[in-house]
Structure formats: structure tokens, C-alpha cells
C-alpha positions in Angstrom: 0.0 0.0 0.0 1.5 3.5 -0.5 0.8 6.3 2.0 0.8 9.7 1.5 2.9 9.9 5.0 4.6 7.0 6.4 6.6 7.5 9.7 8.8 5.5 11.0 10.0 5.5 14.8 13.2 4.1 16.0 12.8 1.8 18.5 16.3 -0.2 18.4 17.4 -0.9 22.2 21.1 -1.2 22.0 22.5 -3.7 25.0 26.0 -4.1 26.0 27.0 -0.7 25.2 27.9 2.4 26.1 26.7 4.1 22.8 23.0 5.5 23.2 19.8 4.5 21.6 16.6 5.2 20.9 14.9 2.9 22.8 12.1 0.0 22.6 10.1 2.2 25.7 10.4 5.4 24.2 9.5 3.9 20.6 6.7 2.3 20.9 5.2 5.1 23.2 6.0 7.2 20.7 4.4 4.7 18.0 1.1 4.9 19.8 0.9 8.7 19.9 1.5 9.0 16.6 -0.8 6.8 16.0 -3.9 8.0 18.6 -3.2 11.2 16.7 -3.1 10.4 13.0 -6.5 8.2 13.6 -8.3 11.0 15.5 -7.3 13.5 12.6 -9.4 12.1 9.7 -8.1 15.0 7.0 -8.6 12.0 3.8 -4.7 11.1 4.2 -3.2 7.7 3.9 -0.9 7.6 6.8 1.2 5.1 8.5 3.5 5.2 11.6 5.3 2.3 13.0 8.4 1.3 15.0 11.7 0.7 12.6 15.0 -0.5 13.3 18.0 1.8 14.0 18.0 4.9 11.4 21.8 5.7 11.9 21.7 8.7 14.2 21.4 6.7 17.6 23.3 9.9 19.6 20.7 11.9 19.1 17.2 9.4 19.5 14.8 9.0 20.1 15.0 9.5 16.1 11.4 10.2 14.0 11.7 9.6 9.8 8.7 11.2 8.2 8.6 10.1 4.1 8.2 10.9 1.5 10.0 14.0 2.4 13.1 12.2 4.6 12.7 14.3 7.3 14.4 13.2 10.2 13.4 14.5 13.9 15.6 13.8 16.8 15.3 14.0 20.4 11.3 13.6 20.1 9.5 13.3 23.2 5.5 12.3 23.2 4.6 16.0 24.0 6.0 16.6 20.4 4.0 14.6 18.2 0.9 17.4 18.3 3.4 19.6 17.2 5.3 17.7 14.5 1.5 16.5 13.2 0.3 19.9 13.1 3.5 21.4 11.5 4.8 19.1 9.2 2.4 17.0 8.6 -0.7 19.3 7.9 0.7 22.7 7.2 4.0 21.2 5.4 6.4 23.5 7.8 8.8 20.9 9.6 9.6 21.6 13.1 12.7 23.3 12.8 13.6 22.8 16.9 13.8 19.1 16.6 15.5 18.8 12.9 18.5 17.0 12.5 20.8 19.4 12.4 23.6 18.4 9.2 
């Protein structure tokens, strides 16, 4: 199926050492907001969030991809998905306080 957003949540829980991660906890709550959210919304989008694998930037989780753009969010905490819906999602203006910075 293609969606008009897909977003994908890191939720890789790194064991045994001492470099961060995003988190399995922290993912899948984040998971769920996005998608309490996106199903409360109803604005005739196809959308999709769901918890991924490690997306590379494990310093900085926990890590939110939003495609088809490639937007990559970092250091996302629950209180931000409103925000990051709202923003980027219905008004196309990413939330430039939680962009990963290149």
C-alpha cells in the first residue's frame, strides 16, 4: 500500500554498550501517539506510523523519519507529536527545533 505519510519510529534498544539508543520504551510510546493522533485526525490522508530498526543517528534518539520528504526528527519526546503532526504533517512547515541538524 502506499501512503501519503509514512513515519517510522526508532525503537532499536542497544545492549552491552555504552553508545545511546533510541529505545524500545520510548519507541513504541511514541508509536502509539502518533498513531492515537493520526487516527483522531481524519483530514482524507493515507498515513502510516510504525516502529523501525536503527535509522543511523542513535546519539541523538529518540529519532522520528517522516517520508516521503526524509525528514528526520531527533530528540522527540511524546509531548511533540501534536506539534510535529500539526506542522509538518498538515501545514508542510517541519519543526525546525527538533530537525537534524547536518
Amino acid at each position: 500500500m502506499e501512503y501519503d505519510v509514512h513515519i517510522f519510529v526508532c525503537n532499536n534498544q542497544r545492549s552491552g554498550s555504552e553508545k545511546l539508543s533510541c529505545g524500545d520504551a520510548h519507541g513504541l510510546e511514541l508509536v502509539g501517539e502518533f498513531k492515537k493522533q493520526l487516527k483522531e485526525l481524519n483530514v482524507g490522508l493515507k498515513m502510516r506510523a510504525n516502529r523501525s530498526g536503527c535509522l543511523g543517528i542513535c546519539d541523538f534518539g529518540p529519532t522520528v523519519a517522516i517520508y516521503p520528504e526524509g525528514t528526520f526528527y531527533v530528540g522527540v519526546k511524546k509531548e511533540d507529536v501534536k506539534e510535529i503532526i500539526e506542522s509538518h504533517i498538515l501545514n508542510k512547515k517541519p519543526v525546525e527545533r527538533l530537525l537534524l541538524k547536518r
